[in-house]
C-alpha positions in Angstrom: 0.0 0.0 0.0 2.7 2.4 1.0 4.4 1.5 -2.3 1.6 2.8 -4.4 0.9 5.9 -2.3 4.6 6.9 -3.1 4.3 6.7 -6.8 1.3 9.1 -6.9 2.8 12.1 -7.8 1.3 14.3 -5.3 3.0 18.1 -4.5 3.6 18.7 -1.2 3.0 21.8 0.7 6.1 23.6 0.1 5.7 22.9 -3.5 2.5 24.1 -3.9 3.4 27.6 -2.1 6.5 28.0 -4.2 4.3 28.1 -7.5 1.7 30.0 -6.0 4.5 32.5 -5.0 5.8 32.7 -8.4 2.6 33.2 -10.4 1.4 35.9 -7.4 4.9 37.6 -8.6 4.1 37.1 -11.7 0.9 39.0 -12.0 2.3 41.7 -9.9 5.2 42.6 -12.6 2.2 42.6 -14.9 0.8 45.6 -13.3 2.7 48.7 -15.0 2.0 50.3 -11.8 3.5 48.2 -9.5 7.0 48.1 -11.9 6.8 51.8 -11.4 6.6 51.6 -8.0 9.0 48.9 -7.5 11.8 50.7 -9.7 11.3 53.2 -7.1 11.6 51.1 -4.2 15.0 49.5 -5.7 16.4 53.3 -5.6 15.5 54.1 -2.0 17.2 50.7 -1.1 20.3 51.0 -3.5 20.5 54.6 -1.6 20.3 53.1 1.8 23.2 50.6 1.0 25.0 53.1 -0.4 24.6 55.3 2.8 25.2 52.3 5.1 28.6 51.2 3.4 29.9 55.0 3.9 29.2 54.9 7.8 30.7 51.3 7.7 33.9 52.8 6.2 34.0 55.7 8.6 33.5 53.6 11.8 36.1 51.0 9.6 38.8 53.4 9.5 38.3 55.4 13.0 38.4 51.6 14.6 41.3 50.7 13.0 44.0 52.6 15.0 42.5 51.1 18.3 43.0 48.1 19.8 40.4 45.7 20.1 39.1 46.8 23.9 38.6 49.9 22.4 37.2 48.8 19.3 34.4 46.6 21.4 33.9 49.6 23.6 33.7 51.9 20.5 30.6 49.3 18.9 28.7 49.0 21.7 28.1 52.8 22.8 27.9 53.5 18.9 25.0 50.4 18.2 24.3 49.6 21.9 21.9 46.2 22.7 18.3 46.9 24.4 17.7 44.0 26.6 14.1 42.2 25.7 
């Protein structure tokens, strides 16, 4: 019984949300609107990143003439941790 159950080609969950992802996707890049939108999106993002790697590069370089208590110190009052 098991035998036959195994050779009915049957999608599983995961596989059945993976295409209905892709055709949702799909008829959203249909929409001229949303493409419009999205473009938009990508250059608010692309302008974040490109923000985020120049304070990266300035923290980079002002934490490379300490040593690393300093550097640990310097990270956690610049990006301190909130407990829960």
């Amino acid at each position: 019984m098991r035998a036959k159950l195994s050779a009915c080609i049957i999608p599983v969950d995961a596989e059945v949300s993976r295409l209905f992802a892709r055709q949702f996707i799909n008829k959203l890049f249909e929409n001229a609107a949303f493409r419009e939108e999205f473009e938009l999106v990508k250059k608010e993002w692309a302008e974040k990143v490109r923000k985020a790697v120049k304070i990266w590069r300035m923290c980079y370089k002002q934490c490379s003439a300490l040593n690393l208590k300093q550097q640990s110190l310097y990270w956690s009052k610049r990006f301190p941790i909130k407990s829960l």
